[in-house]
Each structure stands twice: as structure tokens, then as C-alpha cells.
C-alpha positions as CSV (number, residue, x, y, z in Angstrom):
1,X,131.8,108.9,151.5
2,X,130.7,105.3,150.9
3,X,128.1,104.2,148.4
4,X,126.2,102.1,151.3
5,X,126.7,105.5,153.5
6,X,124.3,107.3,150.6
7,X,122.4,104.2,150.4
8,X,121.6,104.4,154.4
9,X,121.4,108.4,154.1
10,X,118.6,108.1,151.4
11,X,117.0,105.3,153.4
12,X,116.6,107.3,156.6
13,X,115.9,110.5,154.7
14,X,112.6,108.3,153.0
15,X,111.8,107.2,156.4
16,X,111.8,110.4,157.7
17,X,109.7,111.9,154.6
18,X,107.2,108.8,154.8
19,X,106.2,110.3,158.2
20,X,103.9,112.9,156.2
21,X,101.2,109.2,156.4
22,X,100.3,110.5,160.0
23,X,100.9,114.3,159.4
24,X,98.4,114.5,156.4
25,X,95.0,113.0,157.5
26,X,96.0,114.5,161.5
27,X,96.5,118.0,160.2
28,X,94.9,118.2,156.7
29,X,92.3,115.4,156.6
30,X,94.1,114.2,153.3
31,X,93.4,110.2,152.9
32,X,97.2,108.6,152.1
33,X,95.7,105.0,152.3
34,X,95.1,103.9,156.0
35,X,92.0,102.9,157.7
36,X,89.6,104.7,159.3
37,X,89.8,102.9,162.3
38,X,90.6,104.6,165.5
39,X,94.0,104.2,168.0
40,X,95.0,101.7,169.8
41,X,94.4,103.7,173.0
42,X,91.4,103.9,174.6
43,X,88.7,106.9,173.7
44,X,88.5,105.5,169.9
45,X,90.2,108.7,168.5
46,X,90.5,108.9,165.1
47,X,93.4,110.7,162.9
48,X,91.5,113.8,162.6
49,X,90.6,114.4,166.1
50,X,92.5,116.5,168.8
51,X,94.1,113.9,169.9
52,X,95.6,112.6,166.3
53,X,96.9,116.4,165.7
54,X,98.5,116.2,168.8
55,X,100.1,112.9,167.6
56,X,100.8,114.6,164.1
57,X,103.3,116.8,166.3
58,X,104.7,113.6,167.1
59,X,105.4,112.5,163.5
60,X,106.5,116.2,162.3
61,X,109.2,115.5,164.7
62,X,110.0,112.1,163.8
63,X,110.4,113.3,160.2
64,X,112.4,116.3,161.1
65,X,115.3,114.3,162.9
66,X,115.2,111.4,160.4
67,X,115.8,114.3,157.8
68,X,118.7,116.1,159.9
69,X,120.3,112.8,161.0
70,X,120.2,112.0,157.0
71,X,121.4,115.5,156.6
72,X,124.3,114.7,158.7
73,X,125.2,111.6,157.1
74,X,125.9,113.7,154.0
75,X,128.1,115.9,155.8
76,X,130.3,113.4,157.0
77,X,129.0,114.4,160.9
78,X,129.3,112.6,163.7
79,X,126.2,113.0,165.4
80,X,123.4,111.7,162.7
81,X,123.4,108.5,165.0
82,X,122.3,110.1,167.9
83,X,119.5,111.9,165.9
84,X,118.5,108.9,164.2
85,X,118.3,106.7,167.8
86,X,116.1,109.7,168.9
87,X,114.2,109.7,165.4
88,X,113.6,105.7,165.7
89,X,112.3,106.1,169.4
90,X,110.1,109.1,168.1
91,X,108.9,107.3,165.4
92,X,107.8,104.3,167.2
93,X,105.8,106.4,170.0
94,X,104.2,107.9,167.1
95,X,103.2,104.7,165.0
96,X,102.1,102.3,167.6
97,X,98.9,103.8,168.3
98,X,97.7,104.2,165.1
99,X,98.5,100.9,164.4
100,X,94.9,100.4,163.2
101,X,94.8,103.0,160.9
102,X,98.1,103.3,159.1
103,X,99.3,101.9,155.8
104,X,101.4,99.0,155.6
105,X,104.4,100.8,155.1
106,X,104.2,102.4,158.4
107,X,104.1,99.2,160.0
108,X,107.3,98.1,158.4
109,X,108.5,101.8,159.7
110,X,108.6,100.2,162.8
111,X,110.3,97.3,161.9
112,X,113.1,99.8,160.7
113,X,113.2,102.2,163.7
114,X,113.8,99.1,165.6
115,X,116.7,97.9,163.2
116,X,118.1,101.2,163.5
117,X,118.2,101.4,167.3
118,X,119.7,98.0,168.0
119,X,122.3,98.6,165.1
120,X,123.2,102.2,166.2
121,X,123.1,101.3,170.5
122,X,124.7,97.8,170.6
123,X,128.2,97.5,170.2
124,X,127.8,95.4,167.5
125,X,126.7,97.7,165.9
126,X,129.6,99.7,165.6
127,X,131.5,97.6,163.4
128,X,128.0,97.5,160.6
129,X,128.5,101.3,160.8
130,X,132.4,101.5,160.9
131,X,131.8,99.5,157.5
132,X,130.1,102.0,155.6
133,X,132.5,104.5,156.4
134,X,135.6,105.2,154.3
135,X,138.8,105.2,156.0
């Protein structure tokens, strides 16, 4: 395995772990640093209320398949892209509406799920990825 593949395997395995800023104050009501200002949505829900632990759901599972696609990047699999064009997607459904109320970093998160799709779906793409693997 390439250096950049373990570079891009720790990457996505921190993405996937930074997803514990929405599962923290949804489920646990722990402060990680984001405003106390309510969803995007309308109702003016807040992280803590039903509706942000429903949403925590949504960035347990974005964490989980950012931490198997990185998983599978380790292994040398095939299929890591396909969990982490799922992971970007889920991550992005689960940022957007909080955009009020997360930390910076979350914001950027986006930036990244969106870098991640449009490397890993365009055809492009294939030849970044091709790169960082070893013949």
C-alpha cells in the first residue's frame, strides 16, 4: 500500500470520527463548540431535541461508513469507494441542517464529502485514485 493511500485512509477515518460534533450534544447534551442556534429547517429545533437525536442517527451512520470505507482502504478492498460516496452523501444530509449550530470544522466536512464524491464518481477521478494505488 501507498503512503498517500494511508494518508487518504487516516483522512477519511478522521472524518468519519469528527462526526461524534453532532452525535454528542444530539444524544448526550455534551457542548463540542457549536452554537446554540437551532437548524436550518423550519420548527427552530435545537441539537438536543427529538428531532436533533433523530439527526444524531444520521451522523452515527455517517461515522460508521467513513470508518469501514477507511477500514477497507487498509485492507486493500475494493469497495471502500462505494462506502465512502455513501458516507459523503450521508454526511452532507446530516451537516446541512445544523449549519447554524456546528463548529467550523463541520463546515469544511462538507467541503470534503463534496471533494470526495466528485473524485470517487467522475471519471476523472479514477486516474487521482489509480495514483495512490501500487501496482
Amino acid at each position: 500500500m501507498a503512503v498517500l493511500q494511508y494518508v487518504a485512509a487516516l483522512m477519511m477515518l478522521g472524518h468519519g470520527v469528527g462526526h461524534t460534533v453532532g452525535i454528542l450534544p444530539a444524544w448526550f447534551s455534551i457542548d463540542v463548540g457549536g452554537g446554540s442556534k437551532p437548524w436550518i429547517l423550519p420548527g427552530g429545533y435545537m441539537m438536543d431535541s427529538i428531532a436533533g437525536k433523530a439527526w444524531g442517527i444520521i451522523w452515527l451512520v455517517a461515522m460508521i461508513l467513513f470508518v469501514v470505507s477507511s477500514a477497507g482502504v487498509f485492507m486493500d478492498e475494493v469497495w471502500w469507494r462505494q462506502w465512502a460516496i455513501i458516507g459523503s452523501a450521508v454526511s452532507i444530509v446530516a451537516i446541512v441542517p445544523w449549519w447554524n449550530s456546528v463548529v467550523v470544522g463541520a463546515r469544511l466536512g462538507v467541503a470534503l464529502d463534496v471533494a470526495i464524491i466528485l473524485v470517487l464518481l467522475l471519471p476523472w477521478g479514477d486516474k487521482i485514485t489509480n495514483f495512490f494505488e501500487v501496482p
